[in-house]
N, C-alpha and C positions, 0 to 999 in steps of 0.2 A: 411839719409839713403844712403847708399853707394851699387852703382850698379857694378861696378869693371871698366875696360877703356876704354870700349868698347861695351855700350848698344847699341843695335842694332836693336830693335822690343821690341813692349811695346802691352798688351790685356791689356784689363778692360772687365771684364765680370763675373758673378758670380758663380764660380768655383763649389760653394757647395750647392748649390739650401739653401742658407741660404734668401734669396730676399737683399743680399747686395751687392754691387762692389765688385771683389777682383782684382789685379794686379799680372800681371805674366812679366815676363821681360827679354830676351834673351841676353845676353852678349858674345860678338863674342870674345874678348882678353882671357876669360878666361872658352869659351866654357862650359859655366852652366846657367842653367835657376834658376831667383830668383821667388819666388809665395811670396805675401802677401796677407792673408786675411784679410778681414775686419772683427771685431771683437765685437765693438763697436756699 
């Protein structure tokens, strides 16, 4: 998984009231926040 060059703040918290982790990830180089959900 590719975060860009410059992560800079990482949550784990579960975004979608699914009862799973998800990841959110703030990238300061390319000023965009990445969300993954858990799926599985």
């Amino acid at each position: 998984l590719g975060f860009g060059s410059s992560p800079i703040s990482l949550a784990v918290v579960d975004l979608n009231n699914d009862k799973q982790l998800d990841f959110a990830v703030v990238n300061e180089g390319t000023d965009n926040l990445k969300i993954l959900l858990e799926t599985c």
